[in-house]
DRENPASE-724645 format. One record per residue (C-alpha): x, y, z; residue in one letter. Coordinates in steps of 0.5 Angstrom, whole numbers, plus 2048, in hexadecimal, padded with zeros to 3 digits. Layout:
DRENPASE-724645
XYZA...
END
This chain:
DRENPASE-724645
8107FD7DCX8157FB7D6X8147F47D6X80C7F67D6X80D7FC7D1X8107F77CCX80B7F17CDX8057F67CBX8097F87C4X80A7F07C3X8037EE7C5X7FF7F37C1X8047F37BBX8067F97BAX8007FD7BBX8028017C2X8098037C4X8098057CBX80F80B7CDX81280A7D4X8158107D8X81A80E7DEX8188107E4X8168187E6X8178197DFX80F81B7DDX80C81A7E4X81081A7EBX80E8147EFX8098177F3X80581A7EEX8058147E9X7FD8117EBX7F98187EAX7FF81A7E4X7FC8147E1X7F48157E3X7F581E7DFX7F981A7D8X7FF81D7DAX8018157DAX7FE8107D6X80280A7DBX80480B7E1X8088077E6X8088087EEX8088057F4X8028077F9X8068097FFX80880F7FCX8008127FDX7FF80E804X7F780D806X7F580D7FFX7F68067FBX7F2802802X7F17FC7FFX7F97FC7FBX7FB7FD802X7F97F7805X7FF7F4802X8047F8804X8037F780CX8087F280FX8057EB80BX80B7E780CX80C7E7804X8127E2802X8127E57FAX8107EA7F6X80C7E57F2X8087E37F7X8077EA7F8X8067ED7F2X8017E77EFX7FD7E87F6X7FD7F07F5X7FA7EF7EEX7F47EA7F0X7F37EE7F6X7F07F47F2X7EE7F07EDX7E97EE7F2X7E77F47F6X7E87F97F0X7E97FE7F5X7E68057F4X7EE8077F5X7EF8067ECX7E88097EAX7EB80E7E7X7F08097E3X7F08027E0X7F47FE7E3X7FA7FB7DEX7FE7F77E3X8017F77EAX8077F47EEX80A7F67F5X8137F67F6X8157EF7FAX8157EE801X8197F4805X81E7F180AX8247F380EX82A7F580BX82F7F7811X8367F9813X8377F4819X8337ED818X82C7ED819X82B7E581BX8257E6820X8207EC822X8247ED829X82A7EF823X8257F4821X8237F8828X826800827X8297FF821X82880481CX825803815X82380780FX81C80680DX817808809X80F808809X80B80280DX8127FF80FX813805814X80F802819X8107FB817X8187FC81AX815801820X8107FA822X8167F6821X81A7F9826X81F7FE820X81F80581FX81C808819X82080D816X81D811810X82281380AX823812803X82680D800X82C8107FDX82E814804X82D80C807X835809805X83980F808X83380F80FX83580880FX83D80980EX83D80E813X83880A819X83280F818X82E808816X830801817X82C7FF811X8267FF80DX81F7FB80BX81F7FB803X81D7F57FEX8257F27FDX8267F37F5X8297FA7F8X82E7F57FBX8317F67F3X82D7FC7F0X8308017F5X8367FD7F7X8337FC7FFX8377F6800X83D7FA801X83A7FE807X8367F880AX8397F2809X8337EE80DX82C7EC80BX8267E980FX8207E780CX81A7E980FX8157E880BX8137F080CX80E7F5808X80E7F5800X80C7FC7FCX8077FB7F8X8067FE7F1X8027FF7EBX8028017E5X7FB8057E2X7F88087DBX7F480F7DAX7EE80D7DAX7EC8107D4X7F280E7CFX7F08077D2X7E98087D0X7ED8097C9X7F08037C7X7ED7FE7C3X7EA7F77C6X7F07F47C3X7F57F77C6X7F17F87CDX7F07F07CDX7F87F07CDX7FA7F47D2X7F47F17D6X7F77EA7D5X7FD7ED7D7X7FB7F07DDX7FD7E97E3X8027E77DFX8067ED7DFX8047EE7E6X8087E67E7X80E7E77E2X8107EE7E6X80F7EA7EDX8147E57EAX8187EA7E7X81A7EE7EDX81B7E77F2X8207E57EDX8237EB7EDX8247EB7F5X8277E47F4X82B7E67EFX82E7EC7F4X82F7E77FAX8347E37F6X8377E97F2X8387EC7FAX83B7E67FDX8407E57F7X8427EC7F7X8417EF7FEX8417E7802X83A7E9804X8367E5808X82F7E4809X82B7E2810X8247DE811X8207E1817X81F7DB81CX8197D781AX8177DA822X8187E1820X8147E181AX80E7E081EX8107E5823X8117EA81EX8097E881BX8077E9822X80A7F0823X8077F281CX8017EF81DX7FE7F681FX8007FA819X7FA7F6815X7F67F681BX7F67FF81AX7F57FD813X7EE7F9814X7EC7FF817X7EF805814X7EB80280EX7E4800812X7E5808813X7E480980BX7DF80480AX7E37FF807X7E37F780BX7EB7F780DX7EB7F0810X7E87EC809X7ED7F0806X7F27EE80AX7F07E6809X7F07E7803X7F77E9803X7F87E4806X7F57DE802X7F87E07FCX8007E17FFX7FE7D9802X7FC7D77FBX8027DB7F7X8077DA7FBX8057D27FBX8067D27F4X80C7D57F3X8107D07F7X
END
């Protein structure tokens, strides 16, 4: 959000200065959205998945979509709500949203088909618990920090994360093989109180609105260019390698995650909602943004 904080202060002259806080430091994760609602925060940035259930629309993009980018993500995301202007942001006004890159496999041992994957160990978190159970791998839930020494002593094999921890948190040297997948991205948004909203001037409102999708891109290509920029720092450093699943494999793995939005179309039909033409809508914007990012 440094970026996003420093382009308001530039583009409204001066007129607002927008704090950060590191993350925890004012709200902890799970209580950023209803902190923002109460005016404990006046911005707040979280992932939806931290309160499952409550984003219905937001979720459609982190079902298995087959994303090759952050960008592509993100934009599609953005379009979404704009669309739908889902009940699940009444309470705030919408600055921007985003979601991380495409998670993959990052493993001990050489993952180069899905017959490599069968009983294998991998921590996870979120939606890609049952992404790897689908695919023949074993979900292990663990925090992040414990995930090297489990790696090192056998407890996993591996772990599904987005790739830019390759260089962040130095996994390159637990896990020397990746494999692209094409896996669950996380979304992200980023909300306003309602009221300090309704308290700014029409000018700076119009600045911030204009913003909206083009922070939503600028963060998609941020964290991409980042992930590419990990890969080649772990190759130099680590003699890392990186595996493409088969053409062949990348259908199965559709076909087996298939049913993941097919639950999600009827667990939203239970709350009113039309899952499958939010789910096409997916479908049409990640058509039409990851064909203009190529």
């Amino acid at each position: 959000m440094e970026h996003w904080a420093k382009e308001v202060s530039i583009r409204t002259r001066g007129k607002v200065k927008v704090q950060t806080f590191p993350g925890g430091t004012l709200l902890a994760a799970k209580n950023i959205f209803d902190g923002v609602i109460s005016g404990m925060a006046d911005i707040g940035n979280f992932a939806m998945s931290y309160q499952p259930g409550r984003f219905p629309v937001s979720e459609a993009v982190d079902l298995p979509m087959g994303f090759t980018s952050a960008r592509a993500a993100s934009l599609t995301l953005f379009d979404l709500i704009e669309k739908h202007k889902p009940k699940e942001f009444a309470a705030v006004k919408v600055l921007t949203l985003f979601t991380c890159p495409p998670t993959n496999f990052m493993t001990k041992t050489p993952v180069k088909s899905l017959a490599d994957l069968k009983g294998m160990e991998l921590r996870v978190a979120g939606t890609n618990a049952e992404v790897v159970k689908r695919l023949g791998g074993i979900p292990v839930a663990m925090p992040q920090s414990e995930t090297p020494e489990a790696i090192q002593k056998g407890v996993v094999k591996g772990m599904v994360s987005s790739m830019e921890i390759l260089k962040d948190f130095k996994f390159a040297a637990y896990t020397p093989y990746a494999t692209v997948a094409n896996l669950p991205v996380v979304s992200f948004a980023v909300v306003m109180n309602k009221a300090k909203w309704d308290s700014l001037p029409a000018d700076v409102k119009d600045v911030m609105e204009k913003m909206g999708r083009e922070q939503a891109e600028w963060t998609g290509k941020y964290v991409d260019d980042h992930v590419t920029e990990s890969l080649a720092w772990s190759k130099e450093n680590y003699k890392h390698q990186l595996f493409q699943l088969p053409a062949a494999d990348h259908e199965k793995v559709e076909s087996l995650l298939k049913p993941m939005t097919e639950d999600y179309v009827k667990r939203t039909a239970a709350v009113g909602l039309d899952g499958g033409r939010i789910v096409s809508d997916v479908q049409a914007l990640k058509k039409k943004h990851e064909k203009r990012g190529k």
